[in-house]
C-alpha positions in Angstrom: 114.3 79.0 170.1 117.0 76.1 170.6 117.9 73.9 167.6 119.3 70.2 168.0 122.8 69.8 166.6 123.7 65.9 166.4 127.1 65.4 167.6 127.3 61.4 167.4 130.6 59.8 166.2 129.4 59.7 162.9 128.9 63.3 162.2 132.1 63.4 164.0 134.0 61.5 161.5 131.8 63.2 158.8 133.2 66.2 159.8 137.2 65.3 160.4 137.0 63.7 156.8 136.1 67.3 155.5 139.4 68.1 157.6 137.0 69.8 160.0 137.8 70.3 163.5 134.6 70.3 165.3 136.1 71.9 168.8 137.9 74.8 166.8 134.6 75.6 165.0 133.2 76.0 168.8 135.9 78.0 169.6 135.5 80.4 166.5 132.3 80.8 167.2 131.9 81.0 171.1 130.1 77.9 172.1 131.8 76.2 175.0 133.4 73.1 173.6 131.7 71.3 176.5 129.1 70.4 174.6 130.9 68.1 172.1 131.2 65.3 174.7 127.6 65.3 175.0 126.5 64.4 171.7 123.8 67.0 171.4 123.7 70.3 171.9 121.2 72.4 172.0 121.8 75.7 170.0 120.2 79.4 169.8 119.8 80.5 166.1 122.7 83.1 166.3 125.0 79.6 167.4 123.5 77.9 164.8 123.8 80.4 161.5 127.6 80.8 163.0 128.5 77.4 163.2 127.0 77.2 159.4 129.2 80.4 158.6 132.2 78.6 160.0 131.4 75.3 157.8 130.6 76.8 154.8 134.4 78.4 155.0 136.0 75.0 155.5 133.4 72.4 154.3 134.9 71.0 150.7 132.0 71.2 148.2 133.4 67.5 146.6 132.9 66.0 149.8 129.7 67.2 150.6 128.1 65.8 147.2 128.8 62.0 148.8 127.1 63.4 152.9 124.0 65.0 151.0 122.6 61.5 149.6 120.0 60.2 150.9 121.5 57.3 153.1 123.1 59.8 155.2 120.4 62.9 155.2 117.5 60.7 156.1 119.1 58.4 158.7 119.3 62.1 161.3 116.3 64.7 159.9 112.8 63.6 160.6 111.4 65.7 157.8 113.1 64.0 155.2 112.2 60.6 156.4 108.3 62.0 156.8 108.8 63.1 153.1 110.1 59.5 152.2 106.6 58.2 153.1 105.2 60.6 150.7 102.9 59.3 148.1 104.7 61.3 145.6 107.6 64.4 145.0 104.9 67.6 145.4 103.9 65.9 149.0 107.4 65.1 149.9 108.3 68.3 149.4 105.7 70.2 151.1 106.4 67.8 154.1 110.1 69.3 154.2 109.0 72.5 153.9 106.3 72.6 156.4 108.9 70.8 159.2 112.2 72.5 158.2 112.1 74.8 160.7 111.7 72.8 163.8 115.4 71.8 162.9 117.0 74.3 161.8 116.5 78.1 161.2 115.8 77.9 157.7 112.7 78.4 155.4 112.3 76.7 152.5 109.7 78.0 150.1 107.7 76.2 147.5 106.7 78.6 144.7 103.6 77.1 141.7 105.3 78.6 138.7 102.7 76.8 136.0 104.4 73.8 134.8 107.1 73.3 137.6 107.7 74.0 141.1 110.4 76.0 142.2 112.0 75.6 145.8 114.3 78.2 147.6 116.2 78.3 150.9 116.7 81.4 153.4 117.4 82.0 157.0 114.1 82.4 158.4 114.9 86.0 158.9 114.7 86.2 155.3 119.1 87.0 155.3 121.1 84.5 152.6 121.8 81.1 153.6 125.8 80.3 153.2 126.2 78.9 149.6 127.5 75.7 150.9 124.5 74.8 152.9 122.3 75.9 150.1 124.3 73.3 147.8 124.5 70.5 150.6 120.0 71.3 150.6 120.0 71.0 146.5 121.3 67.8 146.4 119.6 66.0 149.4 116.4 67.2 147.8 117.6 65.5 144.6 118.8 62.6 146.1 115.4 61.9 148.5 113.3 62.7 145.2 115.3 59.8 143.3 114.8 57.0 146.2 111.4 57.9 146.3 110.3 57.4 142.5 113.3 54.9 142.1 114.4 56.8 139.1 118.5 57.7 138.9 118.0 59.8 136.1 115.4 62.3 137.3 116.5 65.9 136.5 115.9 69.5 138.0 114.6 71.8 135.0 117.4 74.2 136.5 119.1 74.9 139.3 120.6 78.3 140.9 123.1 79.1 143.7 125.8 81.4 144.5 128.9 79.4 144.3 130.5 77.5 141.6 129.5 74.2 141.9 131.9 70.9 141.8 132.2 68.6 138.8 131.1 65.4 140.9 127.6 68.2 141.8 127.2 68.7 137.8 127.4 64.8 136.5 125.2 64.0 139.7 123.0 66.7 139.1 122.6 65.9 135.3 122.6 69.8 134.5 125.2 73.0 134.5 124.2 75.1 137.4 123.2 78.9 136.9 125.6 80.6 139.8 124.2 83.8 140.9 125.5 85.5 144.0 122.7 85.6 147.1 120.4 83.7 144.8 118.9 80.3 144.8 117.0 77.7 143.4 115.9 74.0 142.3 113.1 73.6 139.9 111.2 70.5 138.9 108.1 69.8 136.7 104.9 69.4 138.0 105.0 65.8 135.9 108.5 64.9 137.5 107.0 65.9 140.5 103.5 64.0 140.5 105.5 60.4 140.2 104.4 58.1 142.7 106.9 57.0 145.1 108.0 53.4 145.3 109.0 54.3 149.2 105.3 55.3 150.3 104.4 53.8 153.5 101.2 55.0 155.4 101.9 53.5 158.7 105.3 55.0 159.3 103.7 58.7 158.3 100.4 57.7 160.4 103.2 57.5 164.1 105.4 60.5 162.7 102.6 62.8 162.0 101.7 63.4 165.7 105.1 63.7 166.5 105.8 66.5 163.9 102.6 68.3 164.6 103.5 68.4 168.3 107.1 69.6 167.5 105.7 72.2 164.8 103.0 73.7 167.3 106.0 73.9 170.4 107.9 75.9 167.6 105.3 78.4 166.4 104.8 78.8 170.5 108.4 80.1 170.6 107.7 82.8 168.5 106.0 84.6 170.9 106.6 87.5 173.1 107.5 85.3 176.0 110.2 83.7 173.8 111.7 87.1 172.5 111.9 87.7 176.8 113.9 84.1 177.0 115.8 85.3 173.8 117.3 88.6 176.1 117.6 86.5 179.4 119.7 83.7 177.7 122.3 86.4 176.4 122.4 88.2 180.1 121.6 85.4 182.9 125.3 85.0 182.6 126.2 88.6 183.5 124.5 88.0 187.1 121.6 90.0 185.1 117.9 88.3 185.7 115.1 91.3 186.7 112.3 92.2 184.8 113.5 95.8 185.1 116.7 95.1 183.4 115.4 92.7 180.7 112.6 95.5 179.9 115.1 97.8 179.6 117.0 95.8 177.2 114.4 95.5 174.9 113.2 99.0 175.0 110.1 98.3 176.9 108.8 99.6 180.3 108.1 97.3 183.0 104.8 97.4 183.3 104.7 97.0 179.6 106.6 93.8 179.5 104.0 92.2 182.0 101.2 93.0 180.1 102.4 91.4 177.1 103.4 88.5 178.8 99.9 88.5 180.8 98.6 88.3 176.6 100.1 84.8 176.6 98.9 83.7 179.7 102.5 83.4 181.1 104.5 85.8 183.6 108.4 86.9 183.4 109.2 84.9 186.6 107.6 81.8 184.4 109.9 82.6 181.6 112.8 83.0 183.9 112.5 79.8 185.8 111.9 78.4 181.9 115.0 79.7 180.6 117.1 78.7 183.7 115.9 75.3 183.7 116.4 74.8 180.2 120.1 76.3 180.1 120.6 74.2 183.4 119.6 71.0 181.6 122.1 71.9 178.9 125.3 73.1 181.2 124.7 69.2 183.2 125.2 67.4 180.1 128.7 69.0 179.9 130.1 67.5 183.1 129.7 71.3 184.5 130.0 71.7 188.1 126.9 73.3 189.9 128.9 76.6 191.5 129.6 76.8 187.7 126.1 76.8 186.5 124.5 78.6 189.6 126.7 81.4 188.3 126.4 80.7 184.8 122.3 81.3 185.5 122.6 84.0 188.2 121.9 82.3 191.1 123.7 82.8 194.2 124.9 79.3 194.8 124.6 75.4 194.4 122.0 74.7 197.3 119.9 77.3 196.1 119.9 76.2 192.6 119.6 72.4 193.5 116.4 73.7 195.3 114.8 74.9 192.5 116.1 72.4 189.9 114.0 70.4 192.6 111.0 72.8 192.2 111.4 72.4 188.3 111.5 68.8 187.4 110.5 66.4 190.2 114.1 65.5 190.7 117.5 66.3 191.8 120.6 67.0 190.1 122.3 63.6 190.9 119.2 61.9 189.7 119.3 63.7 186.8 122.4 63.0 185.7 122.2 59.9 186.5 119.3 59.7 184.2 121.7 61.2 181.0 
Protein backbone atom coordinates (compact mmCIF):
# COMPACT_ATOMS: atom_id res chain seq x y z
CA UNK A 1 0.00 0.00 0.00
CA UNK A 2 1.42 3.62 -1.00
CA UNK A 3 0.42 6.60 1.01
CA UNK A 4 0.33 10.28 -0.46
CA UNK A 5 2.69 12.67 1.32
CA UNK A 6 2.01 16.44 0.15
CA UNK A 7 5.13 18.14 -0.46
CA UNK A 8 3.78 21.58 -1.74
CA UNK A 9 5.66 24.85 -0.59
CA UNK A 10 3.38 25.23 2.07
CA UNK A 11 4.16 22.12 3.97
CA UNK A 12 7.57 23.04 2.99
CA UNK A 13 7.55 26.20 4.93
CA UNK A 14 5.39 24.39 7.62
CA UNK A 15 8.11 22.31 8.07
CA UNK A 16 11.41 24.75 7.96
CA UNK A 17 9.42 26.94 10.56
CA UNK A 18 9.55 23.85 12.94
CA UNK A 19 13.39 24.11 12.01
CA UNK A 20 12.79 20.95 9.94
CA UNK A 21 14.82 19.99 7.12
CA UNK A 22 12.69 18.02 4.98
CA UNK A 23 15.76 16.48 2.65
CA UNK A 24 17.75 15.37 5.95
CA UNK A 25 14.56 13.59 7.22
CA UNK A 26 14.79 11.64 3.64
CA UNK A 27 18.10 11.03 4.23
CA UNK A 28 17.68 9.60 7.86
CA UNK A 29 15.26 7.62 6.73
CA UNK A 30 16.35 6.20 3.24
CA UNK A 31 13.98 7.76 0.78
CA UNK A 32 15.71 9.22 -2.16
CA UNK A 33 15.55 13.00 -1.78
CA UNK A 34 14.35 12.97 -5.42
CA UNK A 35 11.08 12.98 -4.49
CA UNK A 36 10.95 16.38 -2.75
CA UNK A 37 11.11 18.25 -6.14
CA UNK A 38 8.08 16.52 -7.11
CA UNK A 39 5.68 17.63 -4.65
CA UNK A 40 4.18 14.24 -3.89
CA UNK A 41 5.49 11.28 -3.19
CA UNK A 42 4.16 8.32 -2.85
CA UNK A 43 5.20 6.27 0.26
CA UNK A 44 5.17 2.51 1.58
CA UNK A 45 3.98 2.32 5.26
CA UNK A 46 7.49 1.44 6.61
CA UNK A 47 8.51 5.16 4.71
CA UNK A 48 5.73 6.55 6.18
CA UNK A 49 5.86 5.47 10.17
CA UNK A 50 9.77 6.53 9.68
CA UNK A 51 9.39 9.72 8.36
CA UNK A 52 6.70 10.12 11.43
CA UNK A 53 9.48 8.67 13.81
CA UNK A 54 11.94 11.29 12.47
CA UNK A 55 9.25 14.28 13.03
CA UNK A 56 8.07 13.38 16.18
CA UNK A 57 12.05 13.68 17.29
CA UNK A 58 12.35 17.23 15.85
CA UNK A 59 8.76 18.54 15.52
CA UNK A 60 8.29 21.30 18.45
CA UNK A 61 5.04 20.48 20.28
CA UNK A 62 4.26 24.64 20.56
CA UNK A 63 4.34 24.87 17.02
CA UNK A 64 2.30 22.16 16.06
CA UNK A 65 -0.74 23.46 18.34
CA UNK A 66 -0.95 26.63 15.60
CA UNK A 67 -0.60 23.61 12.09
CA UNK A 68 -3.27 21.28 13.82
CA UNK A 69 -6.27 23.98 13.55
CA UNK A 70 -8.54 23.54 11.32
CA UNK A 71 -7.56 26.07 8.58
CA UNK A 72 -4.55 24.17 7.85
CA UNK A 73 -5.74 20.33 8.54
CA UNK A 74 -8.76 20.62 6.36
CA UNK A 75 -7.39 22.61 3.43
CA UNK A 76 -4.95 18.92 2.55
CA UNK A 77 -7.07 15.61 4.22
CA UNK A 78 -10.19 14.78 2.50
CA UNK A 79 -11.63 13.06 5.56
CA UNK A 80 -11.65 15.97 7.56
CA UNK A 81 -13.29 18.10 5.03
CA UNK A 82 -15.99 15.02 4.51
CA UNK A 83 -16.42 15.32 8.33
CA UNK A 84 -16.91 19.19 8.06
CA UNK A 85 -20.15 18.42 6.07
CA UNK A 86 -21.27 16.36 8.86
CA UNK A 87 -24.59 17.00 10.31
CA UNK A 88 -23.13 16.80 13.69
CA UNK A 89 -19.67 15.68 15.90
CA UNK A 90 -20.74 11.67 16.27
CA UNK A 91 -20.95 11.70 12.17
CA UNK A 92 -17.95 13.80 11.73
CA UNK A 93 -16.19 11.63 13.58
CA UNK A 94 -17.13 8.31 12.30
CA UNK A 95 -16.44 9.91 8.76
CA UNK A 96 -12.59 10.39 9.95
CA UNK A 97 -12.45 7.19 11.25
CA UNK A 98 -13.92 5.21 8.51
CA UNK A 99 -11.39 7.25 5.77
CA UNK A 100 -8.27 7.55 7.94
CA UNK A 101 -6.58 4.92 6.51
CA UNK A 102 -6.67 5.66 2.84
CA UNK A 103 -4.16 8.46 4.03
CA UNK A 104 -2.28 7.39 6.28
CA UNK A 105 -1.43 4.05 8.13
CA UNK A 106 -3.31 4.75 11.09
CA UNK A 107 -6.54 3.51 12.78
CA UNK A 108 -8.50 5.55 14.68
CA UNK A 109 -11.11 3.81 16.93
CA UNK A 110 -14.37 5.13 18.19
CA UNK A 111 -15.29 3.35 21.39
CA UNK A 112 -19.53 3.95 23.01
CA UNK A 113 -18.54 4.24 26.59
CA UNK A 114 -22.38 5.20 27.89
CA UNK A 115 -22.43 8.90 28.11
CA UNK A 116 -19.34 9.85 25.87
CA UNK A 117 -17.34 8.59 23.09
CA UNK A 118 -13.91 7.85 23.39
CA UNK A 119 -11.43 8.07 20.34
CA UNK A 120 -7.87 6.49 20.04
CA UNK A 121 -5.14 6.42 17.48
CA UNK A 122 -2.69 3.38 16.48
CA UNK A 123 -0.67 2.27 13.61
CA UNK A 124 -2.86 0.08 11.89
CA UNK A 125 -0.70 -2.79 12.96
CA UNK A 126 -2.01 -2.09 16.25
CA UNK A 127 2.14 -0.80 17.36
CA UNK A 128 2.02 3.02 19.22
CA UNK A 129 1.65 5.99 17.21
CA UNK A 130 4.68 8.62 18.02
CA UNK A 131 3.33 10.91 20.76
CA UNK A 132 3.69 13.89 18.66
CA UNK A 133 1.46 12.71 15.92
CA UNK A 134 -1.01 11.50 18.45
CA UNK A 135 -1.02 15.19 19.98
CA UNK A 136 -0.93 16.93 16.38
CA UNK A 137 -4.49 14.22 15.79
CA UNK A 138 -5.99 15.46 19.44
CA UNK A 139 -6.06 18.80 18.54
CA UNK A 140 -7.25 18.77 14.82
CA UNK A 141 -10.09 16.75 16.10
CA UNK A 142 -10.84 19.53 18.58
CA UNK A 143 -10.35 22.14 16.41
CA UNK A 144 -12.68 20.56 13.27
CA UNK A 145 -15.30 19.75 16.16
CA UNK A 146 -15.30 23.61 17.16
CA UNK A 147 -15.85 25.02 13.39
CA UNK A 148 -18.42 22.59 13.05
CA UNK A 149 -20.83 23.56 16.08
CA UNK A 150 -19.33 27.13 15.98
CA UNK A 151 -18.72 26.82 19.69
CA UNK A 152 -14.86 27.96 20.94
CA UNK A 153 -15.44 26.72 24.21
CA UNK A 154 -16.34 23.10 23.60
CA UNK A 155 -14.34 20.81 25.91
CA UNK A 156 -13.01 17.06 25.79
CA UNK A 157 -14.27 15.29 29.13
CA UNK A 158 -10.50 14.12 29.22
CA UNK A 159 -7.78 13.65 27.26
CA UNK A 160 -4.64 11.00 27.37
CA UNK A 161 -1.24 10.81 25.69
CA UNK A 162 2.24 9.92 26.26
CA UNK A 163 4.04 13.11 26.32
CA UNK A 164 3.79 16.16 28.37
CA UNK A 165 1.76 18.40 26.62
CA UNK A 166 2.63 22.32 25.92
CA UNK A 167 1.05 25.23 27.78
CA UNK A 168 -0.41 26.83 24.46
CA UNK A 169 -2.10 22.63 24.11
CA UNK A 170 -3.63 23.00 27.79
CA UNK A 171 -5.31 26.79 27.57
CA UNK A 172 -6.43 25.62 23.93
CA UNK A 173 -7.54 22.45 25.02
CA UNK A 174 -9.44 23.88 28.09
CA UNK A 175 -8.31 20.85 30.35
CA UNK A 176 -4.81 19.28 32.04
CA UNK A 177 -3.97 16.29 30.02
CA UNK A 178 -3.53 12.75 31.79
CA UNK A 179 0.13 11.64 30.20
CA UNK A 180 0.48 8.12 30.20
CA UNK A 181 3.29 6.43 28.29
CA UNK A 182 1.89 4.26 24.94
CA UNK A 183 -1.51 5.33 25.89
CA UNK A 184 -4.10 7.58 24.32
CA UNK A 185 -7.21 9.24 24.17
CA UNK A 186 -9.90 12.12 23.53
CA UNK A 187 -13.21 11.73 25.06
CA UNK A 188 -16.41 13.75 24.39
CA UNK A 189 -20.04 13.48 25.64
CA UNK A 190 -22.54 11.97 23.67
CA UNK A 191 -24.52 15.64 24.16
CA UNK A 192 -21.25 17.58 23.06
CA UNK A 193 -21.20 15.23 20.42
CA UNK A 194 -24.90 15.25 19.08
CA UNK A 195 -24.66 19.30 18.34
CA UNK A 196 -25.58 20.13 15.06
CA UNK A 197 -23.02 21.60 12.91
CA UNK A 198 -23.34 25.06 11.54
CA UNK A 199 -20.77 23.79 8.56
CA UNK A 200 -23.24 20.98 7.19
CA UNK A 201 -23.52 20.97 3.57
CA UNK A 202 -25.26 17.96 1.76
CA UNK A 203 -24.02 18.76 -1.71
CA UNK A 204 -20.38 18.93 -1.02
CA UNK A 205 -20.73 15.33 1.00
CA UNK A 206 -23.24 14.00 -1.95
CA UNK A 207 -19.64 14.62 -4.82
CA UNK A 208 -17.05 13.47 -2.02
CA UNK A 209 -18.89 10.32 -1.08
CA UNK A 210 -18.19 8.46 -4.27
CA UNK A 211 -14.88 9.55 -4.29
CA UNK A 212 -14.05 8.23 -0.76
CA UNK A 213 -15.90 5.01 -1.27
CA UNK A 214 -13.85 4.42 -4.45
CA UNK A 215 -10.62 5.21 -2.54
CA UNK A 216 -11.76 3.08 0.65
CA UNK A 217 -12.72 -0.09 -1.59
CA UNK A 218 -8.98 0.32 -3.80
CA UNK A 219 -7.50 0.27 -0.14
CA UNK A 220 -9.27 -2.73 1.46
CA UNK A 221 -8.16 -4.35 -2.22
CA UNK A 222 -4.52 -3.84 -1.16
CA UNK A 223 -4.82 -5.88 1.71
CA UNK A 224 -4.84 -8.87 -0.14
CA UNK A 225 -2.46 -11.54 -0.95
CA UNK A 226 -1.48 -10.06 -4.20
CA UNK A 227 -0.55 -6.85 -2.27
CA UNK A 228 1.58 -8.71 0.44
CA UNK A 229 3.43 -10.26 -3.16
CA UNK A 230 3.91 -6.24 -4.36
CA UNK A 231 4.88 -5.58 -0.67
CA UNK A 232 8.20 -8.26 -1.21
CA UNK A 233 8.82 -7.17 -4.90
CA UNK A 234 9.04 -3.44 -4.03
CA UNK A 235 11.80 -4.20 -1.36
CA UNK A 236 13.79 -6.65 -3.95
CA UNK A 237 13.03 -5.38 -7.73
CA UNK A 238 16.00 -3.16 -6.93
CA UNK A 239 18.44 -6.04 -6.16
CA UNK A 240 17.88 -7.28 -9.98
CA UNK A 241 15.46 -9.82 -7.97
CA UNK A 242 11.90 -10.23 -9.91
CA UNK A 243 10.86 -14.32 -10.24
CA UNK A 244 8.19 -15.90 -8.66
CA UNK A 245 10.69 -18.48 -7.33
CA UNK A 246 12.60 -15.92 -5.45
CA UNK A 247 9.59 -13.82 -4.15
CA UNK A 248 7.97 -17.26 -2.87
CA UNK A 249 10.90 -18.06 -1.30
CA UNK A 250 11.01 -14.80 0.52
CA UNK A 251 7.84 -15.20 1.96
CA UNK A 252 8.18 -18.73 3.03
CA UNK A 253 5.86 -20.10 0.46
CA UNK A 254 6.33 -22.61 -2.42
CA UNK A 255 5.83 -21.73 -5.91
CA UNK A 256 3.16 -23.41 -6.77
CA UNK A 257 1.61 -22.19 -3.59
CA UNK A 258 2.08 -18.52 -4.33
CA UNK A 259 0.10 -19.06 -7.69
CA UNK A 260 -2.76 -20.58 -6.16
CA UNK A 261 -3.36 -17.83 -3.85
CA UNK A 262 -2.95 -15.38 -6.29
CA UNK A 263 -5.28 -17.50 -8.74
CA UNK A 264 -7.92 -16.92 -5.34
CA UNK A 265 -7.90 -13.19 -6.32
CA UNK A 266 -8.32 -13.67 -9.81
CA UNK A 267 -4.87 -12.11 -10.45
CA UNK A 268 -1.37 -13.84 -11.43
CA UNK A 269 2.35 -12.88 -10.17
CA UNK A 270 3.33 -11.62 -13.63
CA UNK A 271 0.11 -9.16 -13.16
CA UNK A 272 1.45 -8.03 -9.83
CA UNK A 273 4.86 -7.72 -11.27
CA UNK A 274 4.02 -5.58 -14.26
CA UNK A 275 1.70 -3.70 -11.34
CA UNK A 276 4.42 -3.01 -9.06
CA UNK A 277 6.97 -1.99 -11.88
CA UNK A 278 4.63 0.38 -13.41
CA UNK A 279 3.69 1.88 -10.30
CA UNK A 280 7.41 2.37 -8.98
CA UNK A 281 8.12 3.55 -12.70
CA UNK A 282 5.51 6.30 -12.42
CA UNK A 283 7.07 7.37 -9.21
CA UNK A 284 11.10 7.28 -10.15
CA UNK A 285 9.80 9.75 -13.59
CA UNK A 286 8.54 12.31 -11.35
CA UNK A 287 12.00 12.61 -9.93
CA UNK A 288 13.76 13.71 -13.16
CA UNK A 289 15.34 9.98 -12.96
CA UNK A 290 16.97 8.80 -16.06
CA UNK A 291 15.48 5.59 -17.72
CA UNK A 292 19.00 3.35 -17.53
CA UNK A 293 18.40 4.46 -13.85
CA UNK A 294 14.94 3.12 -13.38
CA UNK A 295 15.29 0.05 -15.84
CA UNK A 296 17.77 -1.00 -13.15
CA UNK A 297 16.09 0.38 -10.28
CA UNK A 298 12.98 -2.18 -11.56
CA UNK A 299 15.17 -5.08 -12.87
CA UNK A 300 14.95 -4.68 -16.30
CA UNK A 301 17.72 -5.06 -18.59
CA UNK A 302 17.62 -1.70 -20.26
CA UNK A 303 15.82 1.57 -21.36
CA UNK A 304 14.21 0.17 -24.73
CA UNK A 305 13.00 -2.70 -23.10
CA UNK A 306 11.45 -0.81 -20.35
CA UNK A 307 10.03 2.00 -22.65
CA UNK A 308 8.41 -1.02 -24.37
CA UNK A 309 6.53 -2.09 -21.74
CA UNK A 310 5.75 1.28 -20.02
CA UNK A 311 4.11 1.37 -23.66
CA UNK A 312 2.31 -1.97 -22.97
CA UNK A 313 1.25 -0.46 -19.52
CA UNK A 314 -0.34 2.90 -20.05
CA UNK A 315 -1.19 3.68 -23.72
CA UNK A 316 1.80 6.02 -23.76
CA UNK A 317 5.39 6.67 -23.83
CA UNK A 318 7.70 7.93 -21.50
CA UNK A 319 8.25 11.40 -23.08
CA UNK A 320 4.53 11.74 -23.29
CA UNK A 321 4.24 10.98 -19.96
CA UNK A 322 6.35 13.24 -18.66
CA UNK A 323 5.25 15.65 -20.58
CA UNK A 324 1.85 15.03 -19.11
CA UNK A 325 3.41 15.71 -15.19
Amino acid sequence: MFYSLNLDDNTIKILENMGIELECIFKEVGIPTRMIDSGKCELTTQQYKAVLDVLDLHAKPEFMVEISKVDYVASFNPEFFAGLCAENGLECIKRIAKYKTIVAPIRMTVKDEGDAFRISYAYSDGSAVPKTMVFYAQISLLSLLRRGTGIETLTPEKVIGGGMYPDQAKSYIGTIPVVSEGQNALVFSKNDLSRPFITKNNRMWDYLEGELNQRLRDFEQDLSFAATVRKALIELLPSGVSDADKISHELGLSKRTLQRRLKDEQTSFNKQLNRTRELLVRNYLKMNMTLDEIAFLVSYSDAKSLSRAFKMWTGMSVTEYRSDL
